[in-house]
SEBA-747937 format. One record per residue (C-alpha): x, y, z. Coordinates in steps of 0.2 Angstrom, whole numbers, padded with zeros to 4 digits, always signed. Example, Ala and Ser with C-alpha at 12.3 -4.5 7.8 and 13.67 -1.06 7.14 Angstrom:
! residues 2
+0062-0022+0039;+0068-0005+0036;
***
This chain:
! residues 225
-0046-0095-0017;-0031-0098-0026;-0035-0087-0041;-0040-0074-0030;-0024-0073-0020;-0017-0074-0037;-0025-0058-0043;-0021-0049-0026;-0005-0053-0023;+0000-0039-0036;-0006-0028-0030;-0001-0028-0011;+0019-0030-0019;+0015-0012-0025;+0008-0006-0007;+0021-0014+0001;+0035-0005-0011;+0030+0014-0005;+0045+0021-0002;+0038+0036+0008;+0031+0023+0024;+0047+0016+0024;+0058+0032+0026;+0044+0037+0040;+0046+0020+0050;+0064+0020+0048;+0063+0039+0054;+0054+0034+0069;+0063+0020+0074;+0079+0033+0075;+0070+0042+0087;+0072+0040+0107;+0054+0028+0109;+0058+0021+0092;+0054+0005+0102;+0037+0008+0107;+0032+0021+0090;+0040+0009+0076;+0027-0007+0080;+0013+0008+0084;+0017+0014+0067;+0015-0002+0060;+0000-0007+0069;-0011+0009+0060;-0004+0005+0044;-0012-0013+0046;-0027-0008+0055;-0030+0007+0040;-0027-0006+0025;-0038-0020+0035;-0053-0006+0037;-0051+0000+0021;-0052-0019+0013;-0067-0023+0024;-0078-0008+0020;-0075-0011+0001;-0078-0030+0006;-0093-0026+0016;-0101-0014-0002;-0098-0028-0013;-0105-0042-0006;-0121-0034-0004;-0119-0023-0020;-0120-0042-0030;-0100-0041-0033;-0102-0058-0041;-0113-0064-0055;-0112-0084-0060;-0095-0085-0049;-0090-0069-0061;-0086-0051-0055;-0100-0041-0060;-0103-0026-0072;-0098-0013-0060;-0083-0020-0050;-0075-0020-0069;-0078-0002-0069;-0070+0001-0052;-0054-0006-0058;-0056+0003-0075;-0056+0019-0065;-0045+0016-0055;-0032+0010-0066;-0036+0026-0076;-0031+0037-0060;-0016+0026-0055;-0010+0028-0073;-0014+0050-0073;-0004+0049-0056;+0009+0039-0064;+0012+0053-0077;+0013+0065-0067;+0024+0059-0055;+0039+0054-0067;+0037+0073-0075;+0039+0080-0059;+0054+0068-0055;+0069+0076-0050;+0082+0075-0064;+0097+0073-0051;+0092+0060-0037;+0103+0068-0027;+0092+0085-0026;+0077+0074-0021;+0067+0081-0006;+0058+0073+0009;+0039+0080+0015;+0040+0093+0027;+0031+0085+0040;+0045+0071+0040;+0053+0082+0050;+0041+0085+0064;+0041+0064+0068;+0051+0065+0080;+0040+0077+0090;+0026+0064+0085;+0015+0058+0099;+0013+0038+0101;-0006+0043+0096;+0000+0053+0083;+0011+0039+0075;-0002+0027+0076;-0013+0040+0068;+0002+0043+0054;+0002+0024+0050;-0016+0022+0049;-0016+0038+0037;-0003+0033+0027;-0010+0015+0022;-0029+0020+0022;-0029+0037+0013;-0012+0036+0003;-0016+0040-0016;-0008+0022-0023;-0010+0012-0009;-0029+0016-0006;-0034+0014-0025;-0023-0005-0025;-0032-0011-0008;-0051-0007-0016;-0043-0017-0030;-0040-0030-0021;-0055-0032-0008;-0066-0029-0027;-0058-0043-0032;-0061-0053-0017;-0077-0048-0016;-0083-0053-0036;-0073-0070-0033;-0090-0078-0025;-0080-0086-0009;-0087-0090+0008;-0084-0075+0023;-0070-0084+0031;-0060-0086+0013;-0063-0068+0010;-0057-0064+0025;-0042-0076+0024;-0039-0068+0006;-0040-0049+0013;-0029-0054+0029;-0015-0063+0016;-0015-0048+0007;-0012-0035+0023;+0001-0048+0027;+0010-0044+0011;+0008-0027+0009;+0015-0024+0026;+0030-0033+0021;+0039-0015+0018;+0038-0010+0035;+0039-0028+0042;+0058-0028+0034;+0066-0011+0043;+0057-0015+0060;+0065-0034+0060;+0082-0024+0056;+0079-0012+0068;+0075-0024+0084;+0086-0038+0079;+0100-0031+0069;+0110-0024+0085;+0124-0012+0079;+0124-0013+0059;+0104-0009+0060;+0108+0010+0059;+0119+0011+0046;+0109-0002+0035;+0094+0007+0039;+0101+0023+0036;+0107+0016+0017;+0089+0011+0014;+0083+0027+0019;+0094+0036+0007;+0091+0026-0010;+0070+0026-0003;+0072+0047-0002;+0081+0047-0019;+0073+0037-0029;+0054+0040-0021;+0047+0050-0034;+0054+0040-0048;+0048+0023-0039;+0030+0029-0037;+0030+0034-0054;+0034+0019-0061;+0023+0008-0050;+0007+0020-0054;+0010+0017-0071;+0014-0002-0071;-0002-0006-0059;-0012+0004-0064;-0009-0004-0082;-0016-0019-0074;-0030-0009-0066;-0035-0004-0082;-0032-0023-0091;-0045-0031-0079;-0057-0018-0077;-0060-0022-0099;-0057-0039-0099;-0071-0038-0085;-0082-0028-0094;-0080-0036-0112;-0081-0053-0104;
***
């Protein structure tokens, strides 16, 4: 289990860097039932990455994940590919980088959260972890690579919770500030959501590139091994 958390643990640093979720929780926590939106939020971020992990846990075990205690042929592949579309994204982000941070701009539906519904913020959380374009290639990633270790149900599932629990680190950070900070949470929040809405584009471009390097890495040292 300690190689497999090892392997993972990457991985859910670069979902829980996503600049993009953390301005939206910060948003919502500004809002009049920041309160009760902030932990909804959060809660379908955890709930989308925990899905997603089990469903890719639920193919592998079945699809013969591991061979002899080594990931198989086509969890290799996986990875290859994904790494391949992290790295693709990663080039394209930083071309499309802003050359003056200062001129960067927020997605036009951050503006309609505070009109958001509590259903509609736990929607935007689950959405946000589940269907993301970084953070959904990183967590089949790592469920593959829970899955191809050969462990018992409960250690995957340990392995996949341990994970969740890292990526969700991000959001975990501004919420803590927010109910426990008192009168400085809004101005430090407030500064993180400034450098996060400067330097987004420029972040994700440099982790798609960096992970999906190591994507692409253990997707051929799985399929020359």
């Amino acid at each position: 289990m300690g190689k497999v958390l090892g392997d993972v643990l990457g991985l859910a640093a670069g979902v829980a860097i996503s600049p993009l979720p953390i301005i939206a929780i910060i948003l919502i926590l500004a809002t009049p039932r920041g309160r009760l939106n902030g932990p909804l939020f959060t809660l379908g971020w955890i709930l989308g990455l925990s899905a997603l992990g089990a469903v890719m846990l639920a193919i592998a075990s079945p699809a013969g994940a591991s061979a002899h205690n080594q990931p198989a042929t086509w969890v290799g592949a996986v990875k290859l590919a994904l790494g391949v579309v992290l790295v693709l994204f990663g080039a394209r982000q930083w071309h499309r980088r802003p050359k003056d941070p200062s001129q960067a701009q927020l997605p036009k539906w951050m503006g309609a959260i505070d009109r958001l519904t509590p259903v509609k913020v736990f929607g935007l959380g689950l959405a946000l972890a589940a269907l993301n374009a970084k953070n959904a290639p990183l967590t089949i990633a790592a469920a593959a690579s829970i899955g191809s270790a050969g462990l018992p149900v409960g250690q995957q599932i340990a392995s996949l919770a341990i994970f969740v629990l890292i990526a969700t680190l991000g959001l975990l950070a501004p919420l803590g500030v927010f109910l426990l900070g008192g009168e400085r949470a809004k101005t430090t929040l407030g500064n993180w959501k400034d450098w996060a809405a400067q330097h987004n584009v420029a972040v994700m471009a440099v982790l798609f590139f960096v992970l999906g390097l190591k994507l692409l890495g253990d997707g051929i040292g799985i399929l020359v091994s």
